[in-house]
Each structure stands twice: as structure tokens, then as C-alpha cells.
C-alpha positions as CSV (number, residue, x, y, z in Angstrom):
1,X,30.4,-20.5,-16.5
2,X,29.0,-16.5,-15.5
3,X,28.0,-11.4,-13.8
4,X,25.3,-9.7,-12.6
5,X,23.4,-6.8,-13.5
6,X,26.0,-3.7,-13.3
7,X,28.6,-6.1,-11.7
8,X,31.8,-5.2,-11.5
9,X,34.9,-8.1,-11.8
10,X,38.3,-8.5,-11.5
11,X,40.1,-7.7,-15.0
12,X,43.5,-8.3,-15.4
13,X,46.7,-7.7,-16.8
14,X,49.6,-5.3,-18.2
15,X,51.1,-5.2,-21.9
16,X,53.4,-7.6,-23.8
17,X,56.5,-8.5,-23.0
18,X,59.1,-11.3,-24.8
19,X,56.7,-14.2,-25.8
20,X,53.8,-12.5,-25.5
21,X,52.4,-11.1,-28.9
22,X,52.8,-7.7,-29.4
23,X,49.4,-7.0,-30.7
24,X,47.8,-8.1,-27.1
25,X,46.8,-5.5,-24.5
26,X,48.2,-2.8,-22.8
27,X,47.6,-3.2,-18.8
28,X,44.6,-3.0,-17.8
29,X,42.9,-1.6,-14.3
30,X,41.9,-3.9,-11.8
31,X,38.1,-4.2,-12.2
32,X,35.9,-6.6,-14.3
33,X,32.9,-4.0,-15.6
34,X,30.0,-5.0,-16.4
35,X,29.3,-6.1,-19.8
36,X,27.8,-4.7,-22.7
37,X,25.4,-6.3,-25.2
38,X,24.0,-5.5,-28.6
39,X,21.2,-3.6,-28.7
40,X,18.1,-3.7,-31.3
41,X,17.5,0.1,-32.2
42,X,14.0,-0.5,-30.0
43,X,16.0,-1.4,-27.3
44,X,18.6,1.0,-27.2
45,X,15.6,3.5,-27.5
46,X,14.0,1.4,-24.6
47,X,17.2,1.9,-22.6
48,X,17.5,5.9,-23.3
49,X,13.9,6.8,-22.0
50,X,14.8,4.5,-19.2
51,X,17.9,6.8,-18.3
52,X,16.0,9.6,-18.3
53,X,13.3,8.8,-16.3
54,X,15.1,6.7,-13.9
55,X,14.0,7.1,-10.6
56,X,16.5,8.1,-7.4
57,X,17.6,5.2,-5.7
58,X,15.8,3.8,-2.8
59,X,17.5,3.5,0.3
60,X,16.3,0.6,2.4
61,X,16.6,0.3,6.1
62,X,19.7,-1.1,7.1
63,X,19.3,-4.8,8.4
64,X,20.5,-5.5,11.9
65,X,22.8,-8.1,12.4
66,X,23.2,-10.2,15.7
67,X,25.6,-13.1,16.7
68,X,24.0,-16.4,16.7
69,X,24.1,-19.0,18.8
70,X,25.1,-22.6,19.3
71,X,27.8,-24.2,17.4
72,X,29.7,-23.0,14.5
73,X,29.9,-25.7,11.5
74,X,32.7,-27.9,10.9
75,X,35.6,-26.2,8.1
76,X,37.7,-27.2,5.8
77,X,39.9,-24.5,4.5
78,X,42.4,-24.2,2.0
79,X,40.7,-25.9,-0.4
80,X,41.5,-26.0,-4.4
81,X,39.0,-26.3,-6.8
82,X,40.6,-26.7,-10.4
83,X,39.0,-26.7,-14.2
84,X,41.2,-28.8,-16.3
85,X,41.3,-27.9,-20.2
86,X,38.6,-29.9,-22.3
87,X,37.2,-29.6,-25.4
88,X,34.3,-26.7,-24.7
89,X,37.5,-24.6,-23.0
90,X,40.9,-25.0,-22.2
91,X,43.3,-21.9,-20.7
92,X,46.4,-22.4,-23.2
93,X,49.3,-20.7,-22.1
94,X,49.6,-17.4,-19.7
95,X,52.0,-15.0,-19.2
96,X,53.2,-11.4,-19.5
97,X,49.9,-10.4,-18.2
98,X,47.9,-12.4,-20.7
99,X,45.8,-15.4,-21.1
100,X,45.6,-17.4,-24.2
101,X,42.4,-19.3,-24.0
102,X,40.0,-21.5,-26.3
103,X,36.2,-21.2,-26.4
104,X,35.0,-23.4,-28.5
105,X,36.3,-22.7,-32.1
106,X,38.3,-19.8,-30.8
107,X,41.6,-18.9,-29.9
108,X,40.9,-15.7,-27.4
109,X,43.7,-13.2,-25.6
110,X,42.6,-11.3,-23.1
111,X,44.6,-9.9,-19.7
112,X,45.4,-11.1,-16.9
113,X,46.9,-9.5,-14.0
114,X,47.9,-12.5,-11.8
115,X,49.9,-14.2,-15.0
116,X,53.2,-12.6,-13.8
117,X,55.8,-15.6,-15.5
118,X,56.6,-15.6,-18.6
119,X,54.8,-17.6,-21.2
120,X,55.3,-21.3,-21.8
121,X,54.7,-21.5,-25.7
122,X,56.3,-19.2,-28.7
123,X,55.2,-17.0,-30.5
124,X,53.6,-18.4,-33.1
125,X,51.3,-20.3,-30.6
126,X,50.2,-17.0,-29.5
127,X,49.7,-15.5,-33.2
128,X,47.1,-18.1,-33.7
129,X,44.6,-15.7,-31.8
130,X,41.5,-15.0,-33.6
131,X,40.3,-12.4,-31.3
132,X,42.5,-10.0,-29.0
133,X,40.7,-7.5,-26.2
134,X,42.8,-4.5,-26.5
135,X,40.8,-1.6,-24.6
136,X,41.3,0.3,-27.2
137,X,37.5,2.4,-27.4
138,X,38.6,3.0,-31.0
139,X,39.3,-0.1,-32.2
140,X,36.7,-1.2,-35.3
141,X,34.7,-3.8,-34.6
142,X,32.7,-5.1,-31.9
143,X,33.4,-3.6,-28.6
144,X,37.2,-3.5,-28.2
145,X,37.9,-6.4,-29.6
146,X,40.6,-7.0,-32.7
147,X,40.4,-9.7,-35.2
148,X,43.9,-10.6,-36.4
149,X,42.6,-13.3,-39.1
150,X,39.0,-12.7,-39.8
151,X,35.9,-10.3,-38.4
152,X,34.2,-12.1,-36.5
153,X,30.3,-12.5,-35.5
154,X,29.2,-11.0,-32.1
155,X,28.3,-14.4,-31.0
156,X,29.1,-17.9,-31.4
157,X,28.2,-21.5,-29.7
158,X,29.8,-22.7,-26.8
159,X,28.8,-25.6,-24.8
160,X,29.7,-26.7,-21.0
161,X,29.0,-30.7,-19.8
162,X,26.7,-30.8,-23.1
163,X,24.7,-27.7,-22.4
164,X,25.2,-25.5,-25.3
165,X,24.9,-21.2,-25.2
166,X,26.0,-18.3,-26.3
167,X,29.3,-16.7,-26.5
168,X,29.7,-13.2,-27.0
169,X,32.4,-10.5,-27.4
170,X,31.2,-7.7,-25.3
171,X,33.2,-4.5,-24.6
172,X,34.6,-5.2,-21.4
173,X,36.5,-7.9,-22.3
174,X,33.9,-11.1,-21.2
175,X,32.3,-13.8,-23.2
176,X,29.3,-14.7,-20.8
177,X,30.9,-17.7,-19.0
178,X,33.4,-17.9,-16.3
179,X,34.6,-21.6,-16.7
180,X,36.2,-21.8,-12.9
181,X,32.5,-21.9,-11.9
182,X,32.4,-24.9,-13.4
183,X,33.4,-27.3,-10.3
184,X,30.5,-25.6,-8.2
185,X,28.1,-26.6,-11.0
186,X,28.8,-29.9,-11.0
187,X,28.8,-30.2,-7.2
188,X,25.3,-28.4,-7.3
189,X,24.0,-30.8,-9.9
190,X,25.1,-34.1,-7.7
191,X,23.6,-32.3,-5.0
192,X,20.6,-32.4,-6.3
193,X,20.5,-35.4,-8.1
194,X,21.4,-37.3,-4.6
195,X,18.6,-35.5,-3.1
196,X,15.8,-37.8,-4.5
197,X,13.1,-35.1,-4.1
198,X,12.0,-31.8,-5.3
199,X,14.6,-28.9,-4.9
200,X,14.1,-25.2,-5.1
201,X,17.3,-23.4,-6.5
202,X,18.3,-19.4,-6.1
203,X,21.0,-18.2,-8.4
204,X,21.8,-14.6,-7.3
205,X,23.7,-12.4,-9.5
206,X,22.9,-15.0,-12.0
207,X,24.3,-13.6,-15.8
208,X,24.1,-15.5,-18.3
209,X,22.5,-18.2,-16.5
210,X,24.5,-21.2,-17.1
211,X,24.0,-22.3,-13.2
212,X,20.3,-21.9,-13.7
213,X,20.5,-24.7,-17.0
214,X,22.7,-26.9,-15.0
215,X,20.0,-26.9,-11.9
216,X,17.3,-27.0,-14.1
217,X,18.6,-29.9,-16.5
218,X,18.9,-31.9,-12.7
219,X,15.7,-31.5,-11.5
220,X,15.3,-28.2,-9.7
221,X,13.2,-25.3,-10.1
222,X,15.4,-22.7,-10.2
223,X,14.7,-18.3,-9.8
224,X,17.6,-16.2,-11.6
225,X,17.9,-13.0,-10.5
226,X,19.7,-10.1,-12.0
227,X,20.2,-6.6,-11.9
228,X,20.5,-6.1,-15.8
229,X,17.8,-6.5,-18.5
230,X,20.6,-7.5,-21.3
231,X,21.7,-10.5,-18.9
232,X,18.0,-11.6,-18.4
233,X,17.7,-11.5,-22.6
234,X,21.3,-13.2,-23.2
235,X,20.2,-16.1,-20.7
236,X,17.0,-17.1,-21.6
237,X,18.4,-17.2,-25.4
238,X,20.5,-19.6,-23.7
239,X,18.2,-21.8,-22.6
240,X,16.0,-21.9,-26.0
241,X,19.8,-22.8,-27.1
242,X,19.8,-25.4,-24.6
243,X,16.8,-27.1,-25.3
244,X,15.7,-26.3,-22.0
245,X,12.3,-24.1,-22.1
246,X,10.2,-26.6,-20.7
247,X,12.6,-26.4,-17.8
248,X,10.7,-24.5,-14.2
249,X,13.0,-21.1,-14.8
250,X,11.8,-17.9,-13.5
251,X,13.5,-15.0,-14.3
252,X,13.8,-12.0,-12.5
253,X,15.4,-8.9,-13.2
254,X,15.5,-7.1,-9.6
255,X,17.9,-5.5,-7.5
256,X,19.3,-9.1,-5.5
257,X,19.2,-7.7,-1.9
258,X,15.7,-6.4,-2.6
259,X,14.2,-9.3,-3.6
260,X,16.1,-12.1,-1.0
261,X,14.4,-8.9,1.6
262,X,11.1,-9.3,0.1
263,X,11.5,-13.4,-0.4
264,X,11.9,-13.0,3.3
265,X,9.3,-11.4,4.1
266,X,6.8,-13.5,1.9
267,X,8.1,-16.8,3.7
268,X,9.8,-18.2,0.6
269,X,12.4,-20.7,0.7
270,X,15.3,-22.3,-1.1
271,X,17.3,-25.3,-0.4
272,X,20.0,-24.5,-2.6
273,X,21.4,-20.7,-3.4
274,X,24.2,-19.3,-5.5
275,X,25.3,-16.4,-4.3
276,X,28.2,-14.9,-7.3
277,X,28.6,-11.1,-6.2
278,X,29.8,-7.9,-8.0
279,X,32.4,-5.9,-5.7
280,X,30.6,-2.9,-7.0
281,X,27.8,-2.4,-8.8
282,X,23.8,-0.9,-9.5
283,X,20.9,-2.4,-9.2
284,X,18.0,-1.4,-12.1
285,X,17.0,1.9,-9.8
286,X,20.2,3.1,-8.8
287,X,20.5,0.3,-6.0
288,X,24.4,0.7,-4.7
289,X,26.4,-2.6,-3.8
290,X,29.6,-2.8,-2.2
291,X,30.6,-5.9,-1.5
292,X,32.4,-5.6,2.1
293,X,29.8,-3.1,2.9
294,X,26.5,-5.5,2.0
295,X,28.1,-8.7,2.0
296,X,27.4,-10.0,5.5
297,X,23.7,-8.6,5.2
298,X,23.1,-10.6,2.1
299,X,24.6,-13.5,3.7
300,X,22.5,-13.0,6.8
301,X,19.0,-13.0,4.7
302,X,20.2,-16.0,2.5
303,X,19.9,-17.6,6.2
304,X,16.5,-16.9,6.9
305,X,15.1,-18.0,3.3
306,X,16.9,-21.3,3.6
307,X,14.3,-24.2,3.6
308,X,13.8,-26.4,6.9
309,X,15.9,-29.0,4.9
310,X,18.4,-27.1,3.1
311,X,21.8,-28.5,0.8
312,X,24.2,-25.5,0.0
313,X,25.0,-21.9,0.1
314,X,27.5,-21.2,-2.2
315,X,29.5,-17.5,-3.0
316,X,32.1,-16.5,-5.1
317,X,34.2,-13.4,-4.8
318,X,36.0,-11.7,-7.4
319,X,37.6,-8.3,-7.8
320,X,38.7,-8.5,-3.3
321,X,41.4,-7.8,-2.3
322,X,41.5,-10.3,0.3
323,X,41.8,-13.4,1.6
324,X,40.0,-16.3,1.4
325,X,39.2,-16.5,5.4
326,X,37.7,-13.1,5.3
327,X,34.3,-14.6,3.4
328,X,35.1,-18.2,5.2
329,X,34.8,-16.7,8.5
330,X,31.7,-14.9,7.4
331,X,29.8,-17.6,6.7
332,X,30.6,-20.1,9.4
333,X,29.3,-16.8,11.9
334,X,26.2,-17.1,9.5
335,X,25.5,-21.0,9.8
336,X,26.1,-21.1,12.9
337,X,23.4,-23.5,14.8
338,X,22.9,-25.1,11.4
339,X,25.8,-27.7,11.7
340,X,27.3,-28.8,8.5
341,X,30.9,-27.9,7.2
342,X,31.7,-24.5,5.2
343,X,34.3,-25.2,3.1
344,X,36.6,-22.3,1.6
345,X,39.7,-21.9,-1.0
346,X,40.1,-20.4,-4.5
347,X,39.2,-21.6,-7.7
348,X,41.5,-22.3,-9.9
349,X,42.4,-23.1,-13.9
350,X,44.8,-25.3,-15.1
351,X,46.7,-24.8,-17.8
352,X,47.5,-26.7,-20.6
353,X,50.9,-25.3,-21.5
354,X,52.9,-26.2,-18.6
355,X,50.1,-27.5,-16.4
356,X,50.8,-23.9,-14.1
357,X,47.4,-22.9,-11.7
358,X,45.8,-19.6,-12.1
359,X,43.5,-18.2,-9.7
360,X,40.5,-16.5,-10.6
361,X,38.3,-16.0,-7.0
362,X,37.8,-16.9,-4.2
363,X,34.4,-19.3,-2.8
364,X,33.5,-20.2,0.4
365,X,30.2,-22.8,0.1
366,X,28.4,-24.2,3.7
367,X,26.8,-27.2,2.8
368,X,24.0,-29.3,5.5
């Protein structure tokens, strides 16, 4: 469940309307910002003579990209990968351009843009929320966040397939996990489980790092890379949380294109690689990404740091306005001369309400 350093998502949704409650957002633009953390007075210090001394961003020669040849994989397109409820998370209801969701002990309404119906439950169901993002910067409390019942703490345990972390209200409307993710974690952790020898993971853009637990509770040894210094904190918390220290985790906070150029150039490889994207965002030196603009030349170096026996590329899109064959047709171009099948769809979550599916992203995974 997942955002990179200064990664930008999709967020969703307009204001109330009949079932919805009335306390719920007001609509809300169409990004998904990066979020915030708590700060310890040192750190915030930390982070202030950072600002100010911050150098200007490097520019890095621009990678050239050439057709390749032989035969393009297999596909399989249209796919649907769904998260059922459960009792770690379960979307509720949606509607009105809302989401009522539980995390953990939590009841959680937040907004999303794609929930155009109208809600299946009351009310009353929805009054049951003990924390509603509003986007209102001066709302009390932690971030924008309101507290109907009861102020609540910054963070709180969750858990996903018995791997517990943190949840947190940050200001931009996140918790640290994006539960959709959860059907490529499982497919990663078969992967390599089934592969009866040692695997190397990469987990670009990697947040909170619940990927990186669910690799390294299989087996792997696993590099997490992201742009943001608060990520890096919030997800090695997670795994002393986890009971996972002794796991082979490295951590790397580092612009993602710089370092897959550098891996490149050292010779590294990976047999597995998660690649989960901002649309927008900054690396820790300024670093710009835009995802149409850099996509196909971070797909192109995943390439060349694959191992001589590798199992799976897999990237997510959020916050694209687009469809899913845009990225599927991308990476078949990429793998192409590598055999193996790319398969492509959206990810979905069921609800619990009326058992409607709402879409979150789009992924598009080549796997040997």
C-alpha cells in the first residue's frame, strides 16, 4: 500500500451532495501532492538550512532512445486487478465525490473524483467518520484533517497480509498506503517465492515502503529509493514496526532517474523492479519529473539494469490522463527481444456497499 519523494497523485473529488455528509470536502483539484510529515524541531531546522542552501538543479544529458529489435512480447490487455474489503482495509461506500473507507480502527472520508453515483448507505453510516480531509489550511488539528468524534493521534497501526506499519494523517489528504497496490505485492511475493534462488528487488518511487517489507519478508534483497527524506524516515519506522530489521534493506534517498543512470553505469542489476511514478514532481536537488516527458527514458534504463535472468517490471500510473494502452504500448517497445507477456489494465477497489469498482491507476507489468 504507497509516493515518492515530491510525488505528485491523483486527488479526487467535489463537495456533498444528498447522502453524502455535509461536513465532508469541498471539491478538490486533480492532483495527489506530496505528503507532509511531522517534523522534530531539529528536523524542521535541518530542512530550513537545506532550503537555503539548496543547490540549482542539475541537468543531465538527455538519454537517447532507439527502437529495438526482434519480437515484441506477448499481451494481455484489459486486465482488472481488484482489492476486496478485509479486515486491515475495506472502501465502504462512495459517492458524491467521496470515499468512505476503514484503516484499521478508522472510519476515514476523503475525495474522490471518479465516485460520480450517489452513495449506497445513509447517512448515519457516513456520520460514523472519525476523521474527514477537508482542505481547509485552517482547520485545527493535524494537517487538514477534522475529527468529528475525538482528536486523534498523527499516527496509528495498520497492517497489510500481517505486516504491520504506520498510518498517518498528513496534510494532503494520504495515510502512507495505497491498498490497490496490494494485488502487485502479492504477485511480486509469489514471484519470488517460486523462484527458488536469490532475488535482487528495486522499488523506485518507493514511499512508505510497504513493497520493500513484502519483498524482503520473501526472500529478496530489496534497494528503496526515494526522492524525500521524511519517506525514507516513515519507512524504515515501518519496518522496525514490522519486525523486519534484520531484513537486506537499503535505503536510498536519491533522485530515481539519477541513480537507475548511475546503477547503469556501475553494472548493477535487478531481477525484479517496481516502478510507481509521480506525474510531477522534485527530486532532493531540484531534479524535475514529468511523467510523459521522462517516462519512456526511465523505462528504457530499467531495461539495461535488468539481470541476465530477470522476473518483472512493474509501473503504476496515477494522476494521467490517459489510457491504459499509452504505458502498455510503451513497455512492450521496451521489452522487446526479451519475450515474455506485458500485461496492462487498471487497478481497482471493490466496495463493500454495493460491491461498485472504483479505479484508482492504471499498471502495465512485463513479466519473463
Amino acid at each position: 500500500m504507497k509516493s515518492p519523494g515530491g510525488k505528485t497523485r491523483k486527488a479526487k473529488g467535489p463537495g456533498p451532495k444528498g447522502g453524502a455528509p455535509r461536513s465532508a470536502p469541498h471539491r478538490q483539484t486533480a492532483t495527489k501532492p506530496r505528503p507532509q510529515f511531522a517534523k522534530t524541531p531539529r528536523a524542521a531546522d535541518a530542512e530550513l538550512q537545506q532550503q537555503k542552501f539548496t543547490p540549482r538543479p542539475e541537468t543531465a544529458p538527455k538519454r537517447v532512445l532507439a527502437r529495438r529489435t526482434g519480437a515484441r512480447p506477448q499481451e494481455k490487455t484489459g486486465l482488472i486487478l481488484e482489492t476486496l474489503p478485509s479486515d486491515d482495509y475495506a472502501l465502504l461506500d462512495s459517492g458524491n465525490g467521496l470515499k468512505l473507507e476503514q484503516y484499521g480502527p478508522y472510519r476515514i472520508v476523503r475525495p474522490e473524483g471518479q465516485a460520480i453515483w450517489l452513495p449506497a448507505w445513509d447517512r448515519p453510516e457516513w456520520d460514523k467518520a472519525d476523521a474527514i480531509f477537508t482542505g481547509n489550511t485552517d482547520e485545527e488539528g493535524v494537517g487538514r484533517w477534522h475529527f468529528p468524534k475525538a482528536p486523534l493521534g498523527e499516527t496509528w497501526p495498520l497492517a497489510y497480509d500481517g505486516i504491520p506499519f504506520f498510518g498517518r494523517f498528513t496534510s494532503f489528504r494520504h495515510v502512507g498506503v495505497f491498498p490497490e497496490q496490494g494485488t502487485h505485492w502479492s504477485h511480486m511475493d509469489q514471484l519470488i517465492r517460486n523462484a527458488k534462488r536469490p532475488v535482487k528487488v528495486l522499488n523506485l518511487f518507493g514511499y512508505t515502503g510497504v513493497a520493500s517489507l513484502v519483498a524482503a519478508r520473501a526472500g529478496a534483497e530489496v534497494t528503496h529509493v526515494d526522492a524525500s527524506k521524511k519517506a525514507i524516515v516513515w519507512a524504515r519506522e515501518n519496518q522496525e514496526m514490522a519486525g523486519l530489521s534484520a531484513k537486506p534493506i537499503r535505503w536510498i534517498c536519491e533522485d530515481a532517474m539519477k541513480f537507475v543512470a548511475r546503477e547503469e553505469r556501475r553494472g548493477s542489476g535487478y531481477d525484479i523492479i517496481l516502478l510507481d511514478p509521480p506525474a510531477y514532481g522534485r527530486g532532493p536537488n531540484g531534479e524535475v519529473w514529468q511523467l510523459f516527458e521522462n517516462l519512456p527514458e526511465m523505462v528504457d534504463l530499467c531495461r539495461s539494469i535488468l539481470t541476465p535472468n530477470p522476473l518483472a517490471v512493474v509501473l503504476t500510473a496515477y494522476s494521467i490522463r490517459a489510457s491504459f494502452f499509452a504505458i502498455h504500448e510503451l513497455m512492450r517497445d521496451a521489452f522487446t527481444g526479451l519475450g515474455g507477456e506485458v500485461q496492462s489494465g487498471e487497478l481497482i477497489l471493490r466496495e463493500r456497499s454495493s460491491g461498485r469498482a472504483l479505479s484508482t491507476s492504471l499498471f502495465s507489468r512485463w513479466r519473463a
